[in-house]
N, C-alpha and C positions, 0 to 999 in steps of 0.2 A: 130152484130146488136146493139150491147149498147154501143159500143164506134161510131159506128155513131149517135146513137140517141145523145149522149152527147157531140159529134161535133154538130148538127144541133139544141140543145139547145132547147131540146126537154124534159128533165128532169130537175124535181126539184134540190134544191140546196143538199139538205138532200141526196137525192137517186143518185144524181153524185155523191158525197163523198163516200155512199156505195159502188156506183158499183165500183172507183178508188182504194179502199180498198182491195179490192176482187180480181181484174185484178192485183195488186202488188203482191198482194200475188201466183195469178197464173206465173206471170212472176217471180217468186223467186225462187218459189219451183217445177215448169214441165217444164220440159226439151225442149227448141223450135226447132221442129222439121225443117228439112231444106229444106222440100218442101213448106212448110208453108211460110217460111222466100222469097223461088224464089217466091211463090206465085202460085204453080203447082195446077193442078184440083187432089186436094187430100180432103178427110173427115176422121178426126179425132174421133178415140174411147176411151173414157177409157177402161179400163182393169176393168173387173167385180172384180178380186178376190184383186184392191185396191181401187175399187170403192166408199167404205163408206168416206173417208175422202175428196174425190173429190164433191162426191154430197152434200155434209154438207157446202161446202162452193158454190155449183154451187144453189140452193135452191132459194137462196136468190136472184142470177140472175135470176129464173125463175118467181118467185116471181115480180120483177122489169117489166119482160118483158110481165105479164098481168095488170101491173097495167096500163101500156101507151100501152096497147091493142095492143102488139105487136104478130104476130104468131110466134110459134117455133115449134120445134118437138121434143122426146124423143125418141131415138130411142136401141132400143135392137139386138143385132145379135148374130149365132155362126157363121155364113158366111159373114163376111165384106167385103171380097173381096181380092183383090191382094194387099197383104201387101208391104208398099215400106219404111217404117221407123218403126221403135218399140223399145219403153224404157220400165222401169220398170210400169211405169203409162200407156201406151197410144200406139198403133197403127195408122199409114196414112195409108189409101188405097188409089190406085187409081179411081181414077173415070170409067166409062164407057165414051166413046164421049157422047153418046145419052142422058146422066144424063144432065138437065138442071139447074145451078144454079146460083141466082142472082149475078148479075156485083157484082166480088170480092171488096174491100173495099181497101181505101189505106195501104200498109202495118203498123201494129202497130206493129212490133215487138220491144220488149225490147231494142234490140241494135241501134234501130234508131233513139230513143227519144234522 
């Protein structure tokens, strides 16, 4: 959602620097999962029990994402579903078909830039 919004130049100077700050660091330190990277109908969870240092840096994107009245969600589970990847951080499930979700975004993985 926010690296589109900062393709379509949609965010201040200040809050693109943030949110690029934040994405390097996500791209440094969590492992890219490789459905993510095909670009498969998967949803990403963190892991509750390393949760605290993921949300301490995710905050401040959510932060971002009401300030240009963007919607998100929050979401909580013990049932994610069918697990198809899992690091030390983070779970892919897969989707259901019937789960609808907006047109994927062009891949931004790490190794494409």
């Amino acid at each position: 959602m926010l690296n589109q919004m900062v393709t379509n130049g949609v965010m201040d100077e200040e809050d693109v620097g943030l949110f690029k700050e934040i994405d390097e660091w996500f791209a440094e330190e969590l492992p890219w999962p490789p459905q993510c990277k095909r670009q498969e109908k998967v949803i990403c969870y963190f892991k509750t029990e390393n949760s605290e240092m993921m949300m301490k840096m995710i905050n401040p994107l959510l932060w971002l994402l009401e300030r240009y009245d963007h919607p998100y969600y929050v979401v909580y589970t013990n049932h994610p579903g069918e697990i198809v990847y899992e690091d030390e951080y983070q779970v892919a499930v897969r989707i259901d078909e019937n789960v609808v979700i907006e047109d994927l975004q062009d891949n931004w993985s790490p190794e494409d830039k």
